[in-house]
C-alpha positions in Angstrom: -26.9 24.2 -99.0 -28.2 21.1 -99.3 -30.7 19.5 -101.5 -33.9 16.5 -100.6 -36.9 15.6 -101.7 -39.6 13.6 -99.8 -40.7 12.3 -102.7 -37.8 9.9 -103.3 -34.5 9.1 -101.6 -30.8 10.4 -103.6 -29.7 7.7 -105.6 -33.0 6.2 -105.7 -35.8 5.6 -109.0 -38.2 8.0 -109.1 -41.9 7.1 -108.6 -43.9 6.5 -111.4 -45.9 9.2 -110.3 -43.4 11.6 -111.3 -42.5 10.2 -115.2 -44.2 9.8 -118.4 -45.8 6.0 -117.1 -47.6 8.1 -114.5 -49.4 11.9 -114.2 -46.0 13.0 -114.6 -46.0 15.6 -112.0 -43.2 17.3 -110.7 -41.8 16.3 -107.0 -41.9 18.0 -103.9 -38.4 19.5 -102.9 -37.1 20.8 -100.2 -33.8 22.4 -99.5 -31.6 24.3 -96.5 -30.5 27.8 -96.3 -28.5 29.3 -99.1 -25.2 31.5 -98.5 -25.5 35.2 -97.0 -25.9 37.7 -100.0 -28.2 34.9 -102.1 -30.6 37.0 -104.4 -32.6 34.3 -106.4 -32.3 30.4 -106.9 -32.6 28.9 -110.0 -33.4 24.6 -110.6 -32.3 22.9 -113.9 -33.0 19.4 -114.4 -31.8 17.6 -117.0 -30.8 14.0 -118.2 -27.3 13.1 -119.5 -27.5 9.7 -119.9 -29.2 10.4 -124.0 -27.1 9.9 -127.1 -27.2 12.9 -128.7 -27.4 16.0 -126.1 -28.1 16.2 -122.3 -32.3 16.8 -122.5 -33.5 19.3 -120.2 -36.7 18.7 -117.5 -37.2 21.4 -115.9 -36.0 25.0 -115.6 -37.4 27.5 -112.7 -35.2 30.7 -111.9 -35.9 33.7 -110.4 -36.9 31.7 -107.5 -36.8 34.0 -104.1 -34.2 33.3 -101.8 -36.7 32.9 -99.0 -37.8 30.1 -100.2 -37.2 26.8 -98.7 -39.8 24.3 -100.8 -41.3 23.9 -103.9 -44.3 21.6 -103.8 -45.2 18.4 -105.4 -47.0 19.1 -108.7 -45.5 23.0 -109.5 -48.4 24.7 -112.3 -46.8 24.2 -115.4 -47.2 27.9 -115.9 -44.8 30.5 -117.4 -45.1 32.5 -114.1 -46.0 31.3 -110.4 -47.6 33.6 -107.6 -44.4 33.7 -106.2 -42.8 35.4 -109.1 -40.4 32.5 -109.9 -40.8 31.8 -113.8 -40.0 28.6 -115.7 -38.7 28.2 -119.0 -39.1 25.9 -121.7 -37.4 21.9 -121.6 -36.7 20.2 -124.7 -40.0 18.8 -124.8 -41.0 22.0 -125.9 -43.2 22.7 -123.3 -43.0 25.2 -120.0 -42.4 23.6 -116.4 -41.4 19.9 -115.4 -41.6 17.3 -117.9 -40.8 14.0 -115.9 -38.2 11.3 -116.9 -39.3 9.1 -120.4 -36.3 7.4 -121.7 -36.8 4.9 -124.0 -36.9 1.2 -122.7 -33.1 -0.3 -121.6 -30.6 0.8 -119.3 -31.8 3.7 -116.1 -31.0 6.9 -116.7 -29.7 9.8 -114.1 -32.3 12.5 -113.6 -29.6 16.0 -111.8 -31.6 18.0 -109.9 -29.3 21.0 -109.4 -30.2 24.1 -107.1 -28.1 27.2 -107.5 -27.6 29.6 -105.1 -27.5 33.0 -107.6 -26.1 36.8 -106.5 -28.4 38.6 -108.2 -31.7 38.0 -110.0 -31.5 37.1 -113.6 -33.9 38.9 -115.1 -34.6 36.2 -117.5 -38.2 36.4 -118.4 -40.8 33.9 -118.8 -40.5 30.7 -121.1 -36.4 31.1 -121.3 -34.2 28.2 -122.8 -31.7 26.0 -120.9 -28.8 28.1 -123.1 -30.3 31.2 -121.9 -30.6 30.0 -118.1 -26.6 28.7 -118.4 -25.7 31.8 -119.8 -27.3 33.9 -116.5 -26.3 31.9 -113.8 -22.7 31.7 -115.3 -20.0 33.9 -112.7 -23.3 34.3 -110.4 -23.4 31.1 -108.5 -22.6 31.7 -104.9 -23.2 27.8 -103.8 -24.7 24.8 -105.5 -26.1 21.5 -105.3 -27.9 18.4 -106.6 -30.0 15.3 -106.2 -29.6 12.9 -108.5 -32.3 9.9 -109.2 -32.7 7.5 -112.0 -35.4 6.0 -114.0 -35.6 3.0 -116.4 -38.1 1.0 -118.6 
């Protein structure tokens, strides 16, 4: 399984577009098949590169293994048509929440798509804890895209 994006290269800055100095929308990804016996996906995006605690971006779980894509600029609703949910990021708020570190050195933005054997059955709004805490013993392949961002 392999994770891109068309929106920026790995190892790249992400577009303004896509942060706090822009409409802060989240990017398009896109990534190939996950292993036989895959039941959901679940995305966490989050930022280790702050002081105090790794902040969390973005979670969406619950994803369907069919899928393939998720588009640039994902409703930052509780629950999408296609019954994936997203939970709450440390900016207290549901869906993405685009990279805003504070002015100095770039900091790394993981992208990390897991490949889950069951469904979670987390509902709507969960916390990064709780996401963790499901996918832990589940995860059946994984992997990540990693960008930075800087002031």
């Amino acid at each position: 399984m392999q994770l891109t994006s068309p929106s920026f290269a790995a190892d790249s800055a992400v577009p303004a577009q896509y942060t706090c100095d822009g409409s802060d929308v989240s990017p398009a990804l896109a990534w190939t098949e996950p292993p036989a016996g895959t039941q959901s996906l679940a995305l966490i995006v989050d930022d280790p590169d702050t002081p105090k605690k790794t902040v969390i971006h973005w979670l969406l779980y619950e994803l369907p293994p069919t899928a393939r894509v998720l588009p640039e600029g994902v409703p930052t609703k509780a629950k999408l048509p296609d019954g994936s949910r997203q939970g709450k990021n440390d900016h207290g708020k549901i869906g993405y929440s685009g990279p805003c570190p504070p002015p100095g050195a770039a900091h790394h933005y993981f992208f990390k798509l897991y490949a889950l054997d069951y469904k979670t059955g987390l509902k709507p709004k969960a916390t990064a804890a709780d996401v963790e805490k499901a996918i832990k013993g589940h995860i059946l392949a994984q992997t990540e895209l990693i960008a930075r961002f800087q002031h």
